[in-house]
Each structure stands twice: as C-alpha cells, then as structure tokens.
C-alpha positions in Angstrom: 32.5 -51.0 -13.1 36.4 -50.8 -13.3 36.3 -51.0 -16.9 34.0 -47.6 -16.5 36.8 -45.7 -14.0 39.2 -47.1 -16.2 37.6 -45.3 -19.1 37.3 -42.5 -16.8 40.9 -42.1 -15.7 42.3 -42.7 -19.6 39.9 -39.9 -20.1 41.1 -37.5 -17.5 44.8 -38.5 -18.4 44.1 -37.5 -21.8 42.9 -34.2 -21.4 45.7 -33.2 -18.9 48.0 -34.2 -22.0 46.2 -32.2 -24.2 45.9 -28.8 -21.8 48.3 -26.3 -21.8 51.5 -26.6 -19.8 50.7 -23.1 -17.8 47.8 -22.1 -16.1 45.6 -19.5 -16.9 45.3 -16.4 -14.8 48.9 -16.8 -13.7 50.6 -13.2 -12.4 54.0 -11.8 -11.7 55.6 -8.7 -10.9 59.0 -7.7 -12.1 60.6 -5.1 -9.7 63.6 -2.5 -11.0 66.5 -4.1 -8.7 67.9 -0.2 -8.2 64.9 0.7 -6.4 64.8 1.0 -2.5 61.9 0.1 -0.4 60.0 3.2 -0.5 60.1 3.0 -4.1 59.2 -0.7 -4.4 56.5 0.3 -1.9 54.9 3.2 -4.2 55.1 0.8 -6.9 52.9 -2.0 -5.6 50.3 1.1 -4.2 50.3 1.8 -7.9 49.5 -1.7 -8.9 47.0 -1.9 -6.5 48.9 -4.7 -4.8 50.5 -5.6 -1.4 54.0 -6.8 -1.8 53.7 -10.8 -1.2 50.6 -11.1 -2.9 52.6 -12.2 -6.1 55.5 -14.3 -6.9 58.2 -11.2 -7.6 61.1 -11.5 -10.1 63.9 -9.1 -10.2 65.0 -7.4 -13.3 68.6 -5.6 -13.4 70.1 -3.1 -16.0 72.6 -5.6 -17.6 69.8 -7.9 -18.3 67.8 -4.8 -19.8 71.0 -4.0 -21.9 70.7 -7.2 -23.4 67.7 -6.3 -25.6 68.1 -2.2 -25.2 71.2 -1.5 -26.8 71.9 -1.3 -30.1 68.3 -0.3 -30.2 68.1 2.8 -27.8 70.4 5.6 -26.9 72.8 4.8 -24.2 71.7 7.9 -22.2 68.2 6.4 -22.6 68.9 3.0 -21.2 71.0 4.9 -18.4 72.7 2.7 -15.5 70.1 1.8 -13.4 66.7 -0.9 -13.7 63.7 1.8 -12.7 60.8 0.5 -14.6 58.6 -2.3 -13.2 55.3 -4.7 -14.8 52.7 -6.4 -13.3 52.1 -9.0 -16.0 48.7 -11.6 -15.9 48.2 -14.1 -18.2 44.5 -14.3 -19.3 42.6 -17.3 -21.2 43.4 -17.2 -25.1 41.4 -15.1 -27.4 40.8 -12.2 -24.1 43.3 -9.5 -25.7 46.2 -7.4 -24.1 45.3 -4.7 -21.7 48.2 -2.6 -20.8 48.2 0.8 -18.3 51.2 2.6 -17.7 52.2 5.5 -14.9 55.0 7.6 -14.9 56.1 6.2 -18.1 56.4 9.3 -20.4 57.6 8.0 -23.5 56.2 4.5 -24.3 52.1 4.5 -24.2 49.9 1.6 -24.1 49.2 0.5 -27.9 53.1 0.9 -28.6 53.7 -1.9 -25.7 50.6 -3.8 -27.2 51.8 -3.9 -30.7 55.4 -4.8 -30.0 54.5 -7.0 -27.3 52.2 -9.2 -29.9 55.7 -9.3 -32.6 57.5 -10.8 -29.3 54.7 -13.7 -29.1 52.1 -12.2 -26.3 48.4 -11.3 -27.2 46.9 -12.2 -24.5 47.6 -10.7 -21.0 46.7 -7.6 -18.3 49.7 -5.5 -17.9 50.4 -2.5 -15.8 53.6 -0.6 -16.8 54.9 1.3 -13.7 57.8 3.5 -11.9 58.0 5.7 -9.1 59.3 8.7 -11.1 58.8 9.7 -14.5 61.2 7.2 -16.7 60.8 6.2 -20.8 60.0 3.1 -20.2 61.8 1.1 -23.0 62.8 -0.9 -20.5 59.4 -2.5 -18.9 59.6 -4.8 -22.2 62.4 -6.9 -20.6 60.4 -7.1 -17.7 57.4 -8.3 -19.1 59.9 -11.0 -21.2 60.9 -12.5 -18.1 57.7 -12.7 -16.2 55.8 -14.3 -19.1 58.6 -16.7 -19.6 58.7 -17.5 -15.4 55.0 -18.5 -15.7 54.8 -20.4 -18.7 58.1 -22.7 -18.1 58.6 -21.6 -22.1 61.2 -19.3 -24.1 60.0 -16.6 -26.4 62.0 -16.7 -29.4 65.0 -14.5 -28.9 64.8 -12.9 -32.6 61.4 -11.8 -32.0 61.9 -10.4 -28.3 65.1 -8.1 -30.5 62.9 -7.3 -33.1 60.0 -6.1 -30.4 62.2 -3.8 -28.5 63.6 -2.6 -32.1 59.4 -2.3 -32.8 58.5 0.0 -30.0 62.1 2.1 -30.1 61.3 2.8 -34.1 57.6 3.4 -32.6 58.6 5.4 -30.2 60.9 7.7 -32.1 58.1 8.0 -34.6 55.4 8.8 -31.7 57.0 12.3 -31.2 56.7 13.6 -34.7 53.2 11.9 -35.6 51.5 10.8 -32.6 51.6 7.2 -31.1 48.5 5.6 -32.9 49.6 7.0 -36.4 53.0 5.5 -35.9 51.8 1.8 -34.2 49.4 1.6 -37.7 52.0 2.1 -40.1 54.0 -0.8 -38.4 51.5 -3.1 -38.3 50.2 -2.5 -41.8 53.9 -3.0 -42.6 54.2 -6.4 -40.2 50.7 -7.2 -42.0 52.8 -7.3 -45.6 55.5 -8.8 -44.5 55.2 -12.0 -47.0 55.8 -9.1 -49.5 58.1 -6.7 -48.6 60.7 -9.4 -47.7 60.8 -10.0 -51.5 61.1 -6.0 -52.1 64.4 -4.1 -52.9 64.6 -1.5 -50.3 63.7 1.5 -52.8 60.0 -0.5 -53.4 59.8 -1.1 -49.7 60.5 2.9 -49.4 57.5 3.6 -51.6 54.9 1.2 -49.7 56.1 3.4 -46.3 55.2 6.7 -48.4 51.6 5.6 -49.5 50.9 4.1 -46.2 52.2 7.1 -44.7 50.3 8.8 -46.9 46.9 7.0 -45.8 47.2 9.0 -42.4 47.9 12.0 -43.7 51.5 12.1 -42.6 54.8 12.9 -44.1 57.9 11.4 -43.0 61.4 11.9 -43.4 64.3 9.9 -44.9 65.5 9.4 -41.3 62.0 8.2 -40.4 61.6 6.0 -43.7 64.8 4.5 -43.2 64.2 3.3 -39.8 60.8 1.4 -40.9 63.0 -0.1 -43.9 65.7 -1.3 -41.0 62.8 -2.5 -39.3 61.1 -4.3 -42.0 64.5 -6.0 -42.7 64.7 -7.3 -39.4 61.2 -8.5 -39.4 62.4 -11.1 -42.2 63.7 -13.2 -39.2 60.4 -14.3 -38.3 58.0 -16.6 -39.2 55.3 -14.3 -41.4 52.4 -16.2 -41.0 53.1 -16.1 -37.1 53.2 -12.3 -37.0 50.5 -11.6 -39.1 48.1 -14.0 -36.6 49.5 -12.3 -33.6 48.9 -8.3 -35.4 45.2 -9.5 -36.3 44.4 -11.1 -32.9 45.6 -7.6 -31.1 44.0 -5.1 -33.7 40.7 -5.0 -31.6 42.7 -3.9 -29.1 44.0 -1.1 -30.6 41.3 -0.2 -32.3 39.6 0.0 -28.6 42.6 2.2 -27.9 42.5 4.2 -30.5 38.9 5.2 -30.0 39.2 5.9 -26.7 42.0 8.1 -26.8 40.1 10.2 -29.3 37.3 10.3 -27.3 39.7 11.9 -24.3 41.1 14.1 -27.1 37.7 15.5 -27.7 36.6 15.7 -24.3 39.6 17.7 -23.1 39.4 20.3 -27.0 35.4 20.7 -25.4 36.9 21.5 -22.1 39.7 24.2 -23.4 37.0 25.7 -25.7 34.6 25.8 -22.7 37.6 27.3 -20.5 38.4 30.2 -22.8 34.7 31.1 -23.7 34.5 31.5 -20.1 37.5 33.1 -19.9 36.3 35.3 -22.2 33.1 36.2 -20.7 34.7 36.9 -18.1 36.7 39.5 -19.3 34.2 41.2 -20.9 31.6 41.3 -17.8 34.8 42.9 -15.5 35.2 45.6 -19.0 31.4 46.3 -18.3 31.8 46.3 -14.6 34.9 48.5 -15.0 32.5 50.9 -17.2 30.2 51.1 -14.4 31.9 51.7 -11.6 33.9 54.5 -13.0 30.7 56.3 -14.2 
C-alpha cells in the first residue's frame, strides 16, 4: 500500500513538473495611469467588468515610449497613457480574440498579427479608451499584462519589431484597407527564411507581386517601409514566427470574413436607403402633380 501512494505522489509530482508555470484562464487589466476615476470607471463598464474583479496593472507614457518611439510620430504617442487592455490568457491552440472601442486607428487583426510576432496566439483581449485615441499604445499594455501572469519575459527584439509591425500596418491600413495590409505582412513574415538572404532590390520585387496578388499598388514610401520591416524581422528566430503566423491565420481569416460580411450588409443597406430615397421622391413629384391639378 505505500509503495502504491508512493507511486501515486512520484506521479503527481511529475506532472506538476511537466505543466506549465502559468495557469490557464489567468486575466489582467492594464489601466492608462493619466486617466481619472470617471474615466477608469467608463473603461471597466466597457469591459464589462467591475473594478476589483481583476488584478490591475498600471501603464504610464514613459513606459509606452519605450516601444513607441522611433516607431510612431511623437504627436501620435502624445504625453499622456489613455489606452487600456483587458488581456485573458486562454488554453493553447484556442486563438486570439481581440475587440477594440474608441480606438480609431489600430483594428483587431492589425493587434492580432503583431501581437503573434511579439510571442502571443493565444488570448481574449479587449482594446479600450474613454475617448477616441490611436491606440498604438494598448500593445505595451498588453506586453505587461501577459508578462505579470506568466512570471516570463517576451523577447524584447520581438515586442520592437511588433509595435514596428502594427505602426507599418497601420500606416498602410489608410491607403489599402486593414486586412489587405495585415496579409502582405504575414505573407512576408511567412518568407522570412528567404528574404533575409535577399538584397533589398529582390526583396522590393517580392512586396510588388504580393502586392500585386490583392490588387494593390503601393508606393516607394510604402515599399520601403515593408523592406525596413523585413530587415528588422531578421532578428528573430524564423521558424518561431512562421509557427506563431500559421497558428493565428484562422483567426484572421474568421476576421476577414466577417468584416466583409458587415461590408455587404451595410452596401445592401445604402442601396436599400437610396432606392427608398428615391421612391420617395418620385411619389411626392406625383403627389405634387396632383394636388396642383
């Protein structure tokens, strides 16, 4: 009989060894340390939390400036820490889920893509201010409260090269449209075992057919910054990033679809709104006829 508890316990001491040094299911929140209570209030209402229910870390603007600049414009990264994340870590293989509000300049597969170059695939995040800010900044936040729960750094190259991802992203999202501009960096992060061997002038012609694949045209600008980008992918391990595109691809492709399917919905309504629109017009012309008669 003790030899079978002492199976028992080598057993369970085994398999504590072997688990993973964070739990699953784990949350924070990261709150903006510039916001006062009413705003730290309307946050957690948009989270769907009450304040308390999480452990909450603070994130200020020099600690943002640590990844920002260099990357965004100074006027961009401003002097004060607005943005805030609700970040839960969720069993491996479950995907990222990210929802933003009152972020008008980074969207959800931009911080899903960049996110995965940093090291994280798998996690529920909502993205939120109480006013209308860019949000380059929730990136940071999320950083921190991934790191907080899992007792572990993310590698500092790739947490630069992330918030260089979603600024390049970003930049790219107002010519061609956020989902256009997160595939052509991942189809580059995807080739990254051989565009580190490129010169930059082959490099510039993979960006021009892939480009070319969504029907887009970019500029020199634009094709420079996926070159700078490329180059400073080189800093990490390629095998690593190409795992961490592929495991967040469904994702996006879950994204994707269902931001077309919005698209569509909302081109139905507008065509809806002006046939009736027109109608309408043309019953008060016949009315008008009418009446004057």
């Amino acid at each position: 009989m003790k030899r079978f508890f002492g199976m028992i316990l080598c057993l369970a001491l085994m398999l504590s060894l072997s688990a993973p040094a964070f739990a699953i299911n784990q949350s924070r929140t990261v709150i903006g340390a510039d916001l006062d209570p009413n705003q730290v209030a309307m946050v957690y209402a948009n989270f769907g939390l009450r304040r308390g229910d999480v452990i909450e870390l603070t994130m200020t603007n020099a600690e943002e400036r640590r990844y920002l600049e260099g990357f965004v414009d100074e006027h961009v990264i401003g002097t004060r820490s607005i943005s805030c994340v609700y970040v839960e870590l969720l069993p491996e293989g479950s995907g990222m889920s990210v929802t933003t509000s009152n972020i008008t300049w980074c969207t959800g597969d931009m911080y899903v893509s960049a996110l995965a170059t940093a090291g994280i695939t798998d996690a529920r995040i909502l993205v939120a201010a109480p006013f209308a800010v860019s949000g380059t900044a929730a990136l940071s936040g999320v950083y921190k409260a991934y790191e907080d729960m899992t007792g572990t750094s993310l590698d500092d190259m790739a947490k630069l090269v992330s918030t260089q991802e979603l600024t390049v992203t970003g930049d790219l999202a107002q010519q061609i449209g956020s989902m256009d501009s997160t595939s052509i960096v991942s189809e580059l992060k995807l080739m990254l075992n051989e565009t580190r061997n490129m010169s930059d002038e082959e490099i510039r012609s993979i960006i021009i057919d892939i480009a070319g694949r969504y029907n887009v045209s970019l500029t020199d600008t634009q094709i420079n910054q996926l070159i700078s980008l490329c180059r400073s992918l080189e800093g990490l391990n390629p095998d690593q990033l190409k795992q961490r595109v592929e495991e967040v691809q469904g994702t996006l492709q879950k994204m994707s679809e269902a931001k077309t399917k919005v698209q569509d919905f909302a081109q139905n309504v507008k065509q809806f709104m002006e046939s009736a629109s027109g109608f309408i017009d043309k019953l008060s012309e016949f009315l008008s006829r009418f009446t004057n008669k």
